[in-house]
C-alpha positions in Angstrom: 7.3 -47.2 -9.3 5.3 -44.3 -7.5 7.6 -44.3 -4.9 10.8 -44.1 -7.3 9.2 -41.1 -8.9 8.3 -39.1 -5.3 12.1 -40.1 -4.7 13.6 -38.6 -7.6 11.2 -35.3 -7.4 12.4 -34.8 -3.9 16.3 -35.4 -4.7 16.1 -32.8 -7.4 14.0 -30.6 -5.3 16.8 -30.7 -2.4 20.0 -30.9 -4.9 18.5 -27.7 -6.8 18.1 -25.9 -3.3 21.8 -26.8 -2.4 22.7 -26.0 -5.7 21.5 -22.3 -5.8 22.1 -21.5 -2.0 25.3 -23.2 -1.8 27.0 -22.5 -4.7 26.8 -18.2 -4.6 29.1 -19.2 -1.3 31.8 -20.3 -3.1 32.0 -17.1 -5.0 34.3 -15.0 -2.5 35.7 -12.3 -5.1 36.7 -9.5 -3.0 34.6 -6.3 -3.8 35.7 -2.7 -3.6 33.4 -2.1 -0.6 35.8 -5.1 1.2 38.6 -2.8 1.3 38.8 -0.8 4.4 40.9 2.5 4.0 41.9 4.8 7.0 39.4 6.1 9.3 38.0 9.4 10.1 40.1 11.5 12.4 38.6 12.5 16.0 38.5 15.7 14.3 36.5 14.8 11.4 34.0 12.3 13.3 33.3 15.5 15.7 33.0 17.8 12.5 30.6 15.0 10.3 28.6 14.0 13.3 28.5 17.1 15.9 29.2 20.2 14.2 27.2 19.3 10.8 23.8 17.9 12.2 23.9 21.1 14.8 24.5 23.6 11.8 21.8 22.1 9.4 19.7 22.5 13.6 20.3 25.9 13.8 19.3 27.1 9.9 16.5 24.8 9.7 15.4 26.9 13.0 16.3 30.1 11.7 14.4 29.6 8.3 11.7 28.6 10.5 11.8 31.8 13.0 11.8 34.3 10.4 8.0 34.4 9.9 7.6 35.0 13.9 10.2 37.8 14.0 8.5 39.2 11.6 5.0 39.5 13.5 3.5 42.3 15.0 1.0 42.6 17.2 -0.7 45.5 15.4 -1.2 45.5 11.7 1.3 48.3 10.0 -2.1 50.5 8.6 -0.8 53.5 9.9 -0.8 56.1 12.7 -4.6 56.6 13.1 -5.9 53.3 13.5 -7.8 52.2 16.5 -8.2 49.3 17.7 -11.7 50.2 19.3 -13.7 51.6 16.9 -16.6 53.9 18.3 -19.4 51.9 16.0 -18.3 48.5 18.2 -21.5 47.1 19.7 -19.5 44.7 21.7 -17.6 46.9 23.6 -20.4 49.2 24.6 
């Protein structure tokens, strides 16, 4: 009786596992995203995947420049400042 029981656990054990995994197979609906539509142009895959990615490039380094045009070497505090002061002990 043991056995009949271990028997029928694993039958519904592998008839629910067909029945979930198998079933969702049957269930070929076609979806919006199944429909193909035309393609891009040679123009448009140059423009999308060339000409974009290198203009975002290009402002992404400009943003990033602007700070380093900006530098000076000397800070803007006028005509007379020194850069060696007299009252430098190192320099002496």
């Amino acid at each position: 009786m043991e056995i009949v029981k271990n028997v029928a656990k694993f039958l519904t054990a592998v008839s629910t596992f067909l029945l979930v995994s198998v079933v969702p197979a049957f269930a070929n609906i076609p979806d919006a995203g199944e429909e193909t539509g035309e393609g891009l142009s040679a123009l448009e895959t140059i423009l999308w995947f060339v000409v974009t990615p290198t203009v975002v490039w290009v402002i992404i380094w400009f943003l990033w420049s602007i700070p380093k045009w900006r530098k000076s070497n000397m800070p803007q505090t006028g005509e007379n400042w020194n850069p060696k002061p007299s009252s430098d002990v190192a320099n002496q």
